[in-house]
C-alpha positions in Angstrom: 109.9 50.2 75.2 109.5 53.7 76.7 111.3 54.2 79.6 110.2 57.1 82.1 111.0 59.7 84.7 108.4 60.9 87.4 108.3 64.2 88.6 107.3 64.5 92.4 104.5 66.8 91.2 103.0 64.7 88.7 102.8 61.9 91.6 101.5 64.6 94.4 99.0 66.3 92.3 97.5 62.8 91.2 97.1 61.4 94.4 95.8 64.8 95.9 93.7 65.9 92.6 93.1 63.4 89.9 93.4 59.7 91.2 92.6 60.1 94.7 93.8 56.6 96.2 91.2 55.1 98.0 88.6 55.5 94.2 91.6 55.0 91.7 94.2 52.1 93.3 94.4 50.0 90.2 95.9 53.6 88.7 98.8 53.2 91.7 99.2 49.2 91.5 100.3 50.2 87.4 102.7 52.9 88.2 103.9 50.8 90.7 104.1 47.5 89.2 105.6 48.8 85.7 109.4 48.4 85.5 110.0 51.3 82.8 108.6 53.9 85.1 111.8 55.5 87.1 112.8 58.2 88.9 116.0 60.3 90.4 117.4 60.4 93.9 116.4 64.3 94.1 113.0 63.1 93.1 112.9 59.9 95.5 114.3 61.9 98.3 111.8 65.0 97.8 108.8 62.7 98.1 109.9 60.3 101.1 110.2 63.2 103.5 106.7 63.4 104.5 104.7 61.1 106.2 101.3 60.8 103.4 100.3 58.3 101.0 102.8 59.5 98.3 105.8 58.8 100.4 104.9 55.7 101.4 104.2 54.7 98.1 107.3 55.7 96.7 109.4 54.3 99.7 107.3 50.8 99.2 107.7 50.9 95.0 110.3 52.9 93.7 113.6 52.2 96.4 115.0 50.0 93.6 114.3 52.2 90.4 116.5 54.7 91.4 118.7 55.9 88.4 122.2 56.4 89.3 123.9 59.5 87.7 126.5 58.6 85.0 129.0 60.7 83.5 127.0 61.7 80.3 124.5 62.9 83.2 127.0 65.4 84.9 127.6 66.7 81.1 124.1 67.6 80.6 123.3 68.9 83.9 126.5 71.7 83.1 124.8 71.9 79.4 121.6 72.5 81.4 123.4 75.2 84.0 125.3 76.9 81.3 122.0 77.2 79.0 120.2 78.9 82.0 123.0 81.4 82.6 123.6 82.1 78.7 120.2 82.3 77.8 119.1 85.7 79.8 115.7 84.0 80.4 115.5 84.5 84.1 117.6 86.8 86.7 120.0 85.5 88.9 117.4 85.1 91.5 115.1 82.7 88.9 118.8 81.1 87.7 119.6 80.7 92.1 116.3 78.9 92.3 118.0 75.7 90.5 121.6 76.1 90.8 121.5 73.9 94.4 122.5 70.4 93.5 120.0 69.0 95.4 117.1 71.0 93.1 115.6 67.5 90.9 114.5 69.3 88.2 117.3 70.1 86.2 118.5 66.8 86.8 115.5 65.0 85.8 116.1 66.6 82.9 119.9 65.8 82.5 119.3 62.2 82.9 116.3 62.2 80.5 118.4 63.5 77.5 121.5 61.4 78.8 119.9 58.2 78.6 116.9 58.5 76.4 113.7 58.7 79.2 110.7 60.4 78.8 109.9 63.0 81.8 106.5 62.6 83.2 105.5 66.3 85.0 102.1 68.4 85.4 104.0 71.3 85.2 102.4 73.8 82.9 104.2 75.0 79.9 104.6 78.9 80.3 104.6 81.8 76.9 107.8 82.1 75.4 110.8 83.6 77.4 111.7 86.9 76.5 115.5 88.6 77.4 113.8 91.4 77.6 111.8 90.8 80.6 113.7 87.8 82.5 112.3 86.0 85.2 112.9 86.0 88.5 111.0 82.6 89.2 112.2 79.6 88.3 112.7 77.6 84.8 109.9 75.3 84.1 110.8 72.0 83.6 108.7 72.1 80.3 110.8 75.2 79.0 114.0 73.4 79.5 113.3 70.5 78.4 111.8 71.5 75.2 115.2 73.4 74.5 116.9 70.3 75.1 114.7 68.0 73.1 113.5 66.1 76.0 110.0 65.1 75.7 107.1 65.9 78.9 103.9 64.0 79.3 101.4 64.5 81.7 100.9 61.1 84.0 97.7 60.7 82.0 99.7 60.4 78.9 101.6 58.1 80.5 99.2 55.6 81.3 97.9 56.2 78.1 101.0 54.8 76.5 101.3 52.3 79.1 97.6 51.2 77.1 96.4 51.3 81.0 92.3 51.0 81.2 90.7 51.3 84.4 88.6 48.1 85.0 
């Protein structure tokens, strides 16, 4: 079975855009309820600092599907670092933006390719970097992940996988 990794956007945008809580709850009761849906610490700790629906729903559902960080996680996150530097993709600023340890992203993607998860993000896939013209904005966590053969889906997808239908 699949096993998966939610992004804090792909949890913030549904409840704020998509599957508004109060219309959609069976949507939340399957995320919730379905033990191969995961997430990271960064992730977990990004989305229980506010006091909204979102947090509370993580901090009620998700406390105990925490993945830990193993050693093959620490080798891709420097496999992910070094690839950002060597690449010449973004500038220093754009590379600063997830060099903080505390940044999720390339760790959600460190422990995807790690330990085999699929990453579920509504981040946008952006045009083909160029060297010539780095960025000054951050990698997108469909960019890097694609280099490192780590598959996205959106949460529809998701749920779509997870054969959920909305009674």
């Amino acid at each position: 079975m699949t096993k998966y990794l939610i992004d804090s956007n792909a949890l913030i945008e549904s409840s704020h855009n998509y599957y508004r809580p109060l219309c959609f709850s069976k949507v939340w009761d399957e995320i919730a309820k379905n033990s191969n849906v995961y997430m990271i610490k960064q992730v977990y700790d990004e989305l229980t600092g506010s006091n909204d629906f979102v947090s509370d729903f993580v901090k009620n559902n998700f406390e105990d599907r925490i993945v830990e960080v193993d050693e093959n996680t620490v080798m891709r996150y420097a496999d992910i670092q070094n690839w950002l530097v060597k690449s010449k993709f973004w500038t220093q600023a754009g590379y600063n933006l997830w060099s903080d340890n505390e940044k999720a992203d390339p760790w959600l993607i460190a422990m995807a390719k790690a330990n085999n998860y699929v990453v579920v993000s509504h981040e946008r896939k952006k045009p083909m970097m160029s060297i010539v013209r780095p960025s000054s904005k951050e990698p997108k966590i469909t960019t890097v992940a694609e280099y490192f053969d780590v598959k996205v889906i959106t949460i529809y997808q998701m749920l779509e996988e997870l054969n959920f239908k909305e009674a």
